[in-house]
The first five atom37 places (N, CA, C, CB, O) and aatype in JSON, in Angstrom:
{
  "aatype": [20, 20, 20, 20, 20, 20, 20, 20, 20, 20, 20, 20, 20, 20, 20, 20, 20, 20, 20, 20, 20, 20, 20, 20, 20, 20, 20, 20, 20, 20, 20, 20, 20, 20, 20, 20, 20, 20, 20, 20, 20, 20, 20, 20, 20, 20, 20, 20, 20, 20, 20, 20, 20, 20, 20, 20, 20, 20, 20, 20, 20, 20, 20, 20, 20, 20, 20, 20, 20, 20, 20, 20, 20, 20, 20, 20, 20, 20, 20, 20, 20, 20, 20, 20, 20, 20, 20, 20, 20, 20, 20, 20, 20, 20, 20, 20, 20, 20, 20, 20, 20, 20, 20, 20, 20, 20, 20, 20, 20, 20, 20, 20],
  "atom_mask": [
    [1, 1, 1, 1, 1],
    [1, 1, 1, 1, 1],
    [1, 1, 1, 1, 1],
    [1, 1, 1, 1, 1],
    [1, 1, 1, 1, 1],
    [1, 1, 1, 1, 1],
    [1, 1, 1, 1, 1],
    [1, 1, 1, 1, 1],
    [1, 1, 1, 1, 1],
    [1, 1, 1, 1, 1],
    [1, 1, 1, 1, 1],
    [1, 1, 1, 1, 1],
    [1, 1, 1, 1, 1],
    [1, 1, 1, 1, 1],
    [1, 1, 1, 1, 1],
    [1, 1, 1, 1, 1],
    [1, 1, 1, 1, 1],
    [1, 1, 1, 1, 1],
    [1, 1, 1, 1, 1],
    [1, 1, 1, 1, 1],
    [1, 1, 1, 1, 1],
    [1, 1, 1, 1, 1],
    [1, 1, 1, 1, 1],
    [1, 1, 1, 1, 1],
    [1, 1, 1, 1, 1],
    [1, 1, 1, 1, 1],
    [1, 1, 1, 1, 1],
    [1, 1, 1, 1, 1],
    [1, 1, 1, 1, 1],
    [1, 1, 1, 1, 1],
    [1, 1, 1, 1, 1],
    [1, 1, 1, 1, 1],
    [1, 1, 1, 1, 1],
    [1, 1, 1, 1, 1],
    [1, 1, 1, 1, 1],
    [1, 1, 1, 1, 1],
    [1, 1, 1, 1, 1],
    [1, 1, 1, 1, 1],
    [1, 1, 1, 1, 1],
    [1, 1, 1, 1, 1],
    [1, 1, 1, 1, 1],
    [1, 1, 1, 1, 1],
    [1, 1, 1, 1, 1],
    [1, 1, 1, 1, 1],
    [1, 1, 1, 1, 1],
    [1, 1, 1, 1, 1],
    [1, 1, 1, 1, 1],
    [1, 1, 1, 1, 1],
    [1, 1, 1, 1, 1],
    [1, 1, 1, 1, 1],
    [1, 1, 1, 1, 1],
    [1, 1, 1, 1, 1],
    [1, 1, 1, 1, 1],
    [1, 1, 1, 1, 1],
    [1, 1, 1, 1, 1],
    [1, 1, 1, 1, 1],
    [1, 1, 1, 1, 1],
    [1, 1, 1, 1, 1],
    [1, 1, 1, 1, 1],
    [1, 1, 1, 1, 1],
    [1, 1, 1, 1, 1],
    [1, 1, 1, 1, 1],
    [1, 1, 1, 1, 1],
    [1, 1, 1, 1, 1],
    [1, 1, 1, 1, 1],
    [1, 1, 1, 1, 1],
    [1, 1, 1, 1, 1],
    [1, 1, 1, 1, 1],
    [1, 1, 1, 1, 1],
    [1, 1, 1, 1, 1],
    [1, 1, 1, 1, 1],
    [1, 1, 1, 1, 1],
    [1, 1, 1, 1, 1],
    [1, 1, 1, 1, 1],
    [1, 1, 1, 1, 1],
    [1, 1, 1, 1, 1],
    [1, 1, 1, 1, 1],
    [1, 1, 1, 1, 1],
    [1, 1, 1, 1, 1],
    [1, 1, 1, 1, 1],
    [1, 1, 1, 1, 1],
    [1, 1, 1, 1, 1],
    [1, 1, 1, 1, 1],
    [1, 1, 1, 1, 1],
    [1, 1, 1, 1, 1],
    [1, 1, 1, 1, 1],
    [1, 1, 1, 1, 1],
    [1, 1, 1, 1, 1],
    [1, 1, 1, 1, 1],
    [1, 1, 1, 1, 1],
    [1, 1, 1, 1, 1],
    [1, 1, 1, 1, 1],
    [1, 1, 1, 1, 1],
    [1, 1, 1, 1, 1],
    [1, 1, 1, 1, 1],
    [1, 1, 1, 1, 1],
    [1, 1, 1, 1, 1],
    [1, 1, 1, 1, 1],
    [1, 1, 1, 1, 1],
    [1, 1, 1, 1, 1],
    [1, 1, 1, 1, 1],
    [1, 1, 1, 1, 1],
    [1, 1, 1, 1, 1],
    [1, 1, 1, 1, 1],
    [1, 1, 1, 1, 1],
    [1, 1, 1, 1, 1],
    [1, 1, 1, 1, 1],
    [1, 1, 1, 1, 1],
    [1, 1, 1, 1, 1],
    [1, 1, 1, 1, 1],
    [1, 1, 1, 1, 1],
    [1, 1, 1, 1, 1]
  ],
  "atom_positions": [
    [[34.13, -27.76, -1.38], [33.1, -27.01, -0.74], [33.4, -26.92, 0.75], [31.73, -27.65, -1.0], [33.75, -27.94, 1.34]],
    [[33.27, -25.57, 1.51], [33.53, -26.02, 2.6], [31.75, -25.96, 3.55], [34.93, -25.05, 3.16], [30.63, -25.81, 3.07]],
    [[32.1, -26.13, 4.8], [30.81, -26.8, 5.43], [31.14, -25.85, 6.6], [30.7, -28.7, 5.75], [32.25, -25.53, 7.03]],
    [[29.88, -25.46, 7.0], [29.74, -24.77, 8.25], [28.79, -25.54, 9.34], [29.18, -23.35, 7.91], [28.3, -26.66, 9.15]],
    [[28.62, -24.79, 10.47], [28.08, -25.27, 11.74], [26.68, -24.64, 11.21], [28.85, -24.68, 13.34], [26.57, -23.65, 10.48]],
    [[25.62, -25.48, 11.76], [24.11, -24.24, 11.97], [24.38, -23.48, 12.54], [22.78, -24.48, 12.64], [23.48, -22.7, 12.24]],
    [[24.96, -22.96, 13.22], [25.07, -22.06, 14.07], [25.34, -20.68, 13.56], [25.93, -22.47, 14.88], [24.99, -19.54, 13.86]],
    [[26.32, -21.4, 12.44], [26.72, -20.34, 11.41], [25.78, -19.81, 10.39], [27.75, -20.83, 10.67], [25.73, -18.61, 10.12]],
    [[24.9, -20.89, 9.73], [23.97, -20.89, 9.56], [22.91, -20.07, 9.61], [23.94, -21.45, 9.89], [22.53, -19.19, 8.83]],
    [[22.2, -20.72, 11.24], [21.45, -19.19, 11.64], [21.6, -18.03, 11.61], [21.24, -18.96, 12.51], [20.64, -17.26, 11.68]],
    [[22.81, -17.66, 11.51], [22.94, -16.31, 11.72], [22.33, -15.98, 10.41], [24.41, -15.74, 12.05], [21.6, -15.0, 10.52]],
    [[22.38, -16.46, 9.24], [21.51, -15.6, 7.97], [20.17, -15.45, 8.43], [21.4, -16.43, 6.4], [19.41, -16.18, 9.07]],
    [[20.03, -13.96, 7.77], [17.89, -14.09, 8.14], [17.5, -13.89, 6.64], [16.83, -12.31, 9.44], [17.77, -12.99, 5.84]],
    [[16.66, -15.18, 6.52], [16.26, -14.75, 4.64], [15.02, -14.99, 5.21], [16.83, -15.86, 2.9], [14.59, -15.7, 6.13]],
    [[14.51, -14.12, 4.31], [13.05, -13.89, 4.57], [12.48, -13.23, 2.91], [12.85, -12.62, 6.1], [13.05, -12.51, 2.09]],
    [[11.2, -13.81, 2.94], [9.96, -13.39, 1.92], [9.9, -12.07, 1.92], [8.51, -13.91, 2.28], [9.81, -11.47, 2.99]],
    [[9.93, -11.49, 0.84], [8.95, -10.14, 0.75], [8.11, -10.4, -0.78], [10.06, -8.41, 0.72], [8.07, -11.35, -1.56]],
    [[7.56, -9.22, -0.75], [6.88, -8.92, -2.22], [7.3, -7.49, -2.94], [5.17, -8.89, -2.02], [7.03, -6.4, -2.43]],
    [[8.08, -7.69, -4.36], [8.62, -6.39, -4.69], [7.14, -5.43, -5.22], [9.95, -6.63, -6.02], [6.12, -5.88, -5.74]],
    [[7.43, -4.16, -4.9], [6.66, -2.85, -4.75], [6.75, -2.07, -6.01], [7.22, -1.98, -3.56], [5.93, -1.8, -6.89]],
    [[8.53, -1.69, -5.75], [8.68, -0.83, -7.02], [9.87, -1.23, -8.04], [8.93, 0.66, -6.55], [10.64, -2.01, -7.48]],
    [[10.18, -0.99, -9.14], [11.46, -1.24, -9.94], [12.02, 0.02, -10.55], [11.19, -2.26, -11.1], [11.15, 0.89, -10.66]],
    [[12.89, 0.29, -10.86], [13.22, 1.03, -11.69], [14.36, 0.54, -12.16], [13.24, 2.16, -11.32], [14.96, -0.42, -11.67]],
    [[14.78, 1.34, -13.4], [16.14, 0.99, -14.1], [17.16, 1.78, -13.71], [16.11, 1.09, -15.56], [17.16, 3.01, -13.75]],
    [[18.32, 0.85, -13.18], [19.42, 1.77, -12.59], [20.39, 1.46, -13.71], [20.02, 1.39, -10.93], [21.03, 0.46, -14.03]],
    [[20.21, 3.12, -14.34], [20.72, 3.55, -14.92], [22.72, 3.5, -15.19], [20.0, 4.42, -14.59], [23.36, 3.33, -16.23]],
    [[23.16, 3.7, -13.92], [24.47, 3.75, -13.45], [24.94, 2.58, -13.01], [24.62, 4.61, -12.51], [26.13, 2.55, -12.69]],
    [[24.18, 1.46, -12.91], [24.59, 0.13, -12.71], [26.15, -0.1, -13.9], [23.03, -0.97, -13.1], [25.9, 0.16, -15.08]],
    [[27.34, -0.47, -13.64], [27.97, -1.23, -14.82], [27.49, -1.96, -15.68], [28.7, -1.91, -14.55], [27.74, -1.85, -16.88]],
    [[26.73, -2.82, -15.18], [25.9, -4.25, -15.8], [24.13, -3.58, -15.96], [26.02, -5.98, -14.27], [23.45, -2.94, -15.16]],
    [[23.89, -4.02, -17.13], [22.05, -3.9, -17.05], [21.21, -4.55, -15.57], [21.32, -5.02, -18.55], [21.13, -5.76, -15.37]],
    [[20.72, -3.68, -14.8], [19.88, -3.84, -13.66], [19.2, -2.69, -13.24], [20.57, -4.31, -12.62], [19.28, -1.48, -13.47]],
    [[18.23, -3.73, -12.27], [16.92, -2.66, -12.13], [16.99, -2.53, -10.42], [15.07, -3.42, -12.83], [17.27, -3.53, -9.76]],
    [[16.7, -1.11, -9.73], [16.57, -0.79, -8.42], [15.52, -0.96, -8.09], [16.89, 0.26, -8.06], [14.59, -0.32, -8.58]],
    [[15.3, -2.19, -6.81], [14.16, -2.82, -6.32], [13.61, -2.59, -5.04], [14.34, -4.0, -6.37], [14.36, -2.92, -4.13]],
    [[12.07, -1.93, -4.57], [12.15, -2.1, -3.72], [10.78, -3.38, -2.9], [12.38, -0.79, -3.48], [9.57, -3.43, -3.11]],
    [[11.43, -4.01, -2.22], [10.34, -4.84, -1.62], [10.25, -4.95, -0.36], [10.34, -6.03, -2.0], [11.18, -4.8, 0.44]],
    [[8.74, -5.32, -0.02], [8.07, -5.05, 1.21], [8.1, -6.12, 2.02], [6.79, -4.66, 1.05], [7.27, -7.01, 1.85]],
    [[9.07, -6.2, 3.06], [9.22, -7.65, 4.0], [7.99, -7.51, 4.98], [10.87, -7.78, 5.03], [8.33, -8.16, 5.97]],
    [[7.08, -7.14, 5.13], [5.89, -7.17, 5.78], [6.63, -5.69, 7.01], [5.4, -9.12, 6.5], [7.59, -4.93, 6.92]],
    [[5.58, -5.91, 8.0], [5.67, -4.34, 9.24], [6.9, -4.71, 10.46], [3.68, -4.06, 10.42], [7.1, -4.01, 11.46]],
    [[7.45, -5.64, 10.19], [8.51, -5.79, 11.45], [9.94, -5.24, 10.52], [8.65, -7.79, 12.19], [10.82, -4.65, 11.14]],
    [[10.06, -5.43, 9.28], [11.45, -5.06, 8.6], [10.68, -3.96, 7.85], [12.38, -6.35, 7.55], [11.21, -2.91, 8.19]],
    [[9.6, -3.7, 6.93], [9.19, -2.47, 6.28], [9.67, -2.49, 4.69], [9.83, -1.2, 7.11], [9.75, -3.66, 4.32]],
    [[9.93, -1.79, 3.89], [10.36, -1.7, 2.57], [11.74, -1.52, 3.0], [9.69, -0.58, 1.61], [12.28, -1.02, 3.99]],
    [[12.16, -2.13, 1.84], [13.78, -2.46, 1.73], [14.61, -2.44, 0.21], [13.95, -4.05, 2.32], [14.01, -3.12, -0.63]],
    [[15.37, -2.04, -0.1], [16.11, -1.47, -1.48], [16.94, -2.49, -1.78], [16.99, -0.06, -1.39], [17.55, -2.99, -0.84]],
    [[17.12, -2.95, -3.01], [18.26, -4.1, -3.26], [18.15, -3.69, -5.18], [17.61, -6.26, -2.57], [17.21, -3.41, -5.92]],
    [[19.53, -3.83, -5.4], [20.16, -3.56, -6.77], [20.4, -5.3, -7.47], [21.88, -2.53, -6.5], [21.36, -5.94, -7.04]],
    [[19.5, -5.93, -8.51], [19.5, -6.8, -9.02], [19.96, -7.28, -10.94], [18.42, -6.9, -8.52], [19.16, -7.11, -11.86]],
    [[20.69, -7.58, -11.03], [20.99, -7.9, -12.47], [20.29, -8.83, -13.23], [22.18, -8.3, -12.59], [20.91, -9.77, -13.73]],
    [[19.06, -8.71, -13.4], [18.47, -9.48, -13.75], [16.97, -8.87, -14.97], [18.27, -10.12, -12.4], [15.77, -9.15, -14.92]],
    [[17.6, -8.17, -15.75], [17.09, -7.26, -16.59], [16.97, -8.58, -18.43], [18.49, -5.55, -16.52], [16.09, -8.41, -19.27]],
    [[18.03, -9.65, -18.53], [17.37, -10.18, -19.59], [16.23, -11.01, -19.21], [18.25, -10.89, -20.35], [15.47, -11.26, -20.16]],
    [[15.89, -11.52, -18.05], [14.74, -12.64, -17.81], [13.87, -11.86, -17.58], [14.83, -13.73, -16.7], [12.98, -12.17, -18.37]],
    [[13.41, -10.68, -16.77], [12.54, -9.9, -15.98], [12.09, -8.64, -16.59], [13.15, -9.62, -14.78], [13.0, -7.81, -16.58]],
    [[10.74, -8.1, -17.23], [10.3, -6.91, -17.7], [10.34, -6.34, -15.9], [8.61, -6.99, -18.76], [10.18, -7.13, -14.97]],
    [[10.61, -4.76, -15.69], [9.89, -3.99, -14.73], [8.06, -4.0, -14.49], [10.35, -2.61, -15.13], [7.56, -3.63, -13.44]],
    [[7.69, -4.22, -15.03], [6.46, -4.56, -15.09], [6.03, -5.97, -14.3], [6.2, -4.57, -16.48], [5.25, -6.15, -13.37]],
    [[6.85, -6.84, -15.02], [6.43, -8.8, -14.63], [7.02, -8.79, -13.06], [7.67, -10.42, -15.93], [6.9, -9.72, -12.26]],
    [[7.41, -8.02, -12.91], [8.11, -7.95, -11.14], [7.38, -7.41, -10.12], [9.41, -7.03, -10.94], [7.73, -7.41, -8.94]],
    [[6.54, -7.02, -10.48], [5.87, -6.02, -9.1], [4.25, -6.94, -9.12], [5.63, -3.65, -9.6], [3.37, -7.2, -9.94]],
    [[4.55, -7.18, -7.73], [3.71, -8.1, -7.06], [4.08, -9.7, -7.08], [2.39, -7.89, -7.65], [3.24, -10.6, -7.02]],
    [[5.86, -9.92, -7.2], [6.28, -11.03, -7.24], [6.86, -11.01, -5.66], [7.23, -11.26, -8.49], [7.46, -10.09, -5.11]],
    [[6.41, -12.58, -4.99], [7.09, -12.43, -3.9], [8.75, -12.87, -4.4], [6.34, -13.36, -2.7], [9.05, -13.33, -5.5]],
    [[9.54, -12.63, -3.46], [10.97, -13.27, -4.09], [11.36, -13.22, -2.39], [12.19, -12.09, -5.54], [10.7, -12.62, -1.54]],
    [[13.01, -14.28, -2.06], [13.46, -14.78, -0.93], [14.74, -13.65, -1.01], [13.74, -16.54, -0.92], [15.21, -13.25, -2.08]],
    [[15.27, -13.17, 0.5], [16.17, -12.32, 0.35], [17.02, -12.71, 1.55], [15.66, -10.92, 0.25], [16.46, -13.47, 2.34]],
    [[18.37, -12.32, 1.88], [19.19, -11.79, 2.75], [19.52, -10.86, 3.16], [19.8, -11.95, 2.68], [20.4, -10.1, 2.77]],
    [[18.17, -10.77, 4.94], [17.87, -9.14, 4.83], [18.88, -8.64, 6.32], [15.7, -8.68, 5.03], [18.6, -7.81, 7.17]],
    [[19.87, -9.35, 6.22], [20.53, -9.06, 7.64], [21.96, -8.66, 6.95], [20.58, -10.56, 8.9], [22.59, -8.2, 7.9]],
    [[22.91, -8.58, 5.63], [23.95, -8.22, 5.52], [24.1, -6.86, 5.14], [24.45, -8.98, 4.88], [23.17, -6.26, 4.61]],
    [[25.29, -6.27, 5.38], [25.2, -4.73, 5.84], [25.09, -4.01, 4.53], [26.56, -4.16, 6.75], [25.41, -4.56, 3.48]],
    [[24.67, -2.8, 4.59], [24.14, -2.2, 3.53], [25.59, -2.36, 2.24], [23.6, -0.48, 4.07], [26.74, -2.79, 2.35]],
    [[24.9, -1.84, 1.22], [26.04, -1.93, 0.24], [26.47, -0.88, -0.94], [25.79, -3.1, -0.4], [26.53, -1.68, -1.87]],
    [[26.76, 0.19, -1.42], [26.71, 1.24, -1.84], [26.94, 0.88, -3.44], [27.64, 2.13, -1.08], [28.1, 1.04, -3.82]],
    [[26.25, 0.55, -4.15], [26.46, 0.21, -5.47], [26.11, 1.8, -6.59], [25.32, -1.24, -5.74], [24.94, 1.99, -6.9]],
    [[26.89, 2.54, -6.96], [27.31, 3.42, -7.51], [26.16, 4.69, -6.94], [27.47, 3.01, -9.05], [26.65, 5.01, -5.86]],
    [[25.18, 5.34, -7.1], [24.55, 6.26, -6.15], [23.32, 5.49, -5.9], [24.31, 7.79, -6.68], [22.21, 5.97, -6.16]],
    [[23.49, 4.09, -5.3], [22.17, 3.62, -4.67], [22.68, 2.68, -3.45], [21.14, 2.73, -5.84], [23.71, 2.04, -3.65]],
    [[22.12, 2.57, -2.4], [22.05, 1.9, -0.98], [21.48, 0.82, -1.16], [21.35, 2.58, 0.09], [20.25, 0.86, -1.09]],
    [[22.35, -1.01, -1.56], [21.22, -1.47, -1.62], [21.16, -2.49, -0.15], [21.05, -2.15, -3.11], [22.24, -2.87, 0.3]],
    [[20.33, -2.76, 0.3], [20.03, -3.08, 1.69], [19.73, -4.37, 2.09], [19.05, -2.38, 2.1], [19.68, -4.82, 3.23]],
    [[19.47, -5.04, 0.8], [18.75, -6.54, 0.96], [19.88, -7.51, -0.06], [16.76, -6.55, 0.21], [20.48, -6.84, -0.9]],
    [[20.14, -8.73, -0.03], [20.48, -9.35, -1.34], [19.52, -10.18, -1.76], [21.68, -10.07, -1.33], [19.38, -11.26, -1.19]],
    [[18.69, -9.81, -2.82], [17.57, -10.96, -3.53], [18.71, -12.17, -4.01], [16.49, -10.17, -5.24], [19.93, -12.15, -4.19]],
    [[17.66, -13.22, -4.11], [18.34, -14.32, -3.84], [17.62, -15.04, -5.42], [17.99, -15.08, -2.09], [16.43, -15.09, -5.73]],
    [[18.82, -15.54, -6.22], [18.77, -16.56, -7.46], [19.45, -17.45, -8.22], [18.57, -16.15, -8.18], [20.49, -16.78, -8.23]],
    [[19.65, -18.14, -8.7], [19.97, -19.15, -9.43], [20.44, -18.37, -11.35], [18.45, -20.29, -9.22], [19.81, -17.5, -11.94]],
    [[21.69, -19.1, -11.83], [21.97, -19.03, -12.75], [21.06, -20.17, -13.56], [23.27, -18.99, -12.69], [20.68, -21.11, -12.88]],
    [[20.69, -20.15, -14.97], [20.03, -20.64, -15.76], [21.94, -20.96, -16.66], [18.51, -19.52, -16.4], [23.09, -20.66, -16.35]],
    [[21.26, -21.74, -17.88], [22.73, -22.29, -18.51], [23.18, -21.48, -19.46], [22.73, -23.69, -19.17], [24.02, -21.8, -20.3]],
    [[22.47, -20.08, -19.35], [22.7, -18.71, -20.35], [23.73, -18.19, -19.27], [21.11, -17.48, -20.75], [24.93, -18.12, -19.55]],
    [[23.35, -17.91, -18.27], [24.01, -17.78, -17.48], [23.14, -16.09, -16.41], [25.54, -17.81, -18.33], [23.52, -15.38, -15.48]],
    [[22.25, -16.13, -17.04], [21.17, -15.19, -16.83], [20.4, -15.47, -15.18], [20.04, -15.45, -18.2], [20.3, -16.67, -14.9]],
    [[20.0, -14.72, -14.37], [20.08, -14.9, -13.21], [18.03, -15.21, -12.84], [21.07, -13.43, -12.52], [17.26, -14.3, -13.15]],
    [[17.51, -16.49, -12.23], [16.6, -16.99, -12.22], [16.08, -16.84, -10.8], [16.79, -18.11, -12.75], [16.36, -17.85, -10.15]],
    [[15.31, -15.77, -10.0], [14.69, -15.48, -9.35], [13.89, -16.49, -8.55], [14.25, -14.76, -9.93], [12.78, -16.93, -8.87]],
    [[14.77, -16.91, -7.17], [14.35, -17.76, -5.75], [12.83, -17.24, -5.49], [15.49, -17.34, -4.2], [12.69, -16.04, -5.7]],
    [[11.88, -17.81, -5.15], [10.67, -17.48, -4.54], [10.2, -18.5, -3.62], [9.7, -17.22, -5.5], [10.9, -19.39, -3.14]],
    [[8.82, -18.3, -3.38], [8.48, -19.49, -2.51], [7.4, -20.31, -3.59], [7.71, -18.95, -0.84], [7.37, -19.89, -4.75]],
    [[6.45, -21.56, -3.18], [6.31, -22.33, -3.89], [4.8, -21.93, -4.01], [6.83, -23.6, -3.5], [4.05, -22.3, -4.92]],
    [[4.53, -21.27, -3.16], [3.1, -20.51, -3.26], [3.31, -19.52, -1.74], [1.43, -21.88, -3.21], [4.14, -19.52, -0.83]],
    [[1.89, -18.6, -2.12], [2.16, -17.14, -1.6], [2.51, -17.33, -0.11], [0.8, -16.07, -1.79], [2.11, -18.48, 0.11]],
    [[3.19, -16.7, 1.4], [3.1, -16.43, 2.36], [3.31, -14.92, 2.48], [3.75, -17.22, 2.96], [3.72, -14.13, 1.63]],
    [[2.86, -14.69, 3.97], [3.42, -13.51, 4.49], [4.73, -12.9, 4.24], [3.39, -13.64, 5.64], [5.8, -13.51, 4.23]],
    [[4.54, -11.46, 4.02], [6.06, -11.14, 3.5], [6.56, -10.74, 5.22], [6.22, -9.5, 2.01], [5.84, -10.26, 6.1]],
    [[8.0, -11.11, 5.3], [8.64, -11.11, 5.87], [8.72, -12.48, 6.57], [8.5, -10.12, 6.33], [9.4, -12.5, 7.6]],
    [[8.08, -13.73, 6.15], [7.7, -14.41, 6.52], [9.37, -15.04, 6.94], [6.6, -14.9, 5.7], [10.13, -14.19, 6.47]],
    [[10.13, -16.01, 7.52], [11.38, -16.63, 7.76], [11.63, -17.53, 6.95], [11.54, -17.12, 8.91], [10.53, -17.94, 6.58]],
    [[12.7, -18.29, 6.25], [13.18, -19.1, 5.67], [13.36, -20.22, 6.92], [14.33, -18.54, 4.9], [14.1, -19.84, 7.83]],
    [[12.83, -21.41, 7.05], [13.57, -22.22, 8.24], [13.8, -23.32, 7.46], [12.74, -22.58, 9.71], [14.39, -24.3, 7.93]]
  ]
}
């Protein structure tokens, strides 16, 4: 494993939002849904492409807060911009298990 400085560190900004909308992206290689969630009024709604279609109905997602990485540069995943990386954990399926917080805060709230 290697080890970094905080410094290095800080530079990530993960922050809370709450997802808004889903849809199924269709053109994904892999089964996934196009997400958008609301980091509160200083970042605004934000787009991120997630593979996480066997654990998650489109439905069970909207009004979930979830933790993101909203500072790395956009990313062009086949005709969608996605802007954020939602942030999760593999389960021992190997199916991808959705980071949140432990109860509700402000979206856009900071990871410290």
């Amino acid at each position: 494993m290697q080890t970094i400085d905080f410094e290095e560190f800080a530079k990530i900004d993960i922050r809370v939002g709450t997802i808004v909308q889903v849809e199924n992206f269709e053109k994904a290689r892999k089964p996934a849904y196009k997400i958008w969630v609301d980091f509160g009024p200083e970042l605004g709604v934000k787009k991120s492409s997630a593979q996480i279609t066997a654990l998650y109905s489109k439905e069970s997602l909207i009004g979930r807060q979830v933790i993101a990485v909203v500072n790395f540069k956009p990313r062009q995943i086949a005709d969608f911009m996605s802007e954020v990386l939602i942030t999760g954990f593999s389960d021992l399926d190997g199916n991808i298990v959705l980071s949140s917080t432990e109860r509700p805060v402000s979206n856009g709230s900071k990871l410290h």
